[in-house]
C-alpha positions in Angstrom: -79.3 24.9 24.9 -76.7 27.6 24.2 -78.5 28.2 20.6 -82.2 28.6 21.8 -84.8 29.4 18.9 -82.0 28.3 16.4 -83.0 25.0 14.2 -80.6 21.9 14.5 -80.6 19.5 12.0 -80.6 15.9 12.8 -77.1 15.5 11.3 -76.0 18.9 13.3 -77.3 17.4 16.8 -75.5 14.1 15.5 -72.2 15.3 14.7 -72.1 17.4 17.9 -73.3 14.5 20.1 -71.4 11.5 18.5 -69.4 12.7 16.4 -68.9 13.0 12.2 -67.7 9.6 12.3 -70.3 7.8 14.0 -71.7 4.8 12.0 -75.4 3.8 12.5 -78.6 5.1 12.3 -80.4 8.9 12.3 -83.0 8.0 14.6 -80.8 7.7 17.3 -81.4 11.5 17.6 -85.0 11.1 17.5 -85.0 8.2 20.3 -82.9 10.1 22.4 -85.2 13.5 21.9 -88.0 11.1 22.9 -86.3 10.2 26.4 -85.3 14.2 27.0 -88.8 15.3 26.3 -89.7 12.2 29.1 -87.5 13.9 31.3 -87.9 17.8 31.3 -92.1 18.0 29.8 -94.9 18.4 31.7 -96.4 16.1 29.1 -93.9 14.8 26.5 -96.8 14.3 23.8 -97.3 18.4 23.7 -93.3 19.5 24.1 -93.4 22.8 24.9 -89.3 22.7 25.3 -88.2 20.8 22.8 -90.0 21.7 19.4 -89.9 19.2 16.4 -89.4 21.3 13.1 -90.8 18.3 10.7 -88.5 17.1 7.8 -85.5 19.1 9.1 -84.7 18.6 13.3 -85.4 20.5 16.7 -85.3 24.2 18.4 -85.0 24.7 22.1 -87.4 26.7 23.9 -86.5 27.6 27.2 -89.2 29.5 28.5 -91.8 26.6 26.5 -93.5 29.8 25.0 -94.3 28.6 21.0 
């Protein structure tokens, strides 16, 4: 939230959540995205917050504006 409008990787949102040593699967970021975007949007299947940049990670939005 602190680095709105920046792109985050997958593997940068991994190693700040869980750590460089964290054994297991990528898509732990994307489940867990899934259950924010549950939480905060209006309607989670049009994220206005939380913007997927495809093949790469997220951005944060906090006004939703895109």
């Amino acid at each position: 939230m602190e680095r709105e409008g920046e792109g985050l990787s997958r593997d940068d949102i991994l190693n700040a959540v869980w750590g460089r040593h964290y054994v297991g699967d990528l898509k732990i970021v994307d489940v867990n995205i899934r259950r924010i975007r549950q939480k905060i949007e209006i309607k989670p299947s049009d994220p206005k917050h939380i913007e997927t940049l495809w093949g790469y990670g997220y951005r944060w939005n906090r006004s939703g504006d895109q």
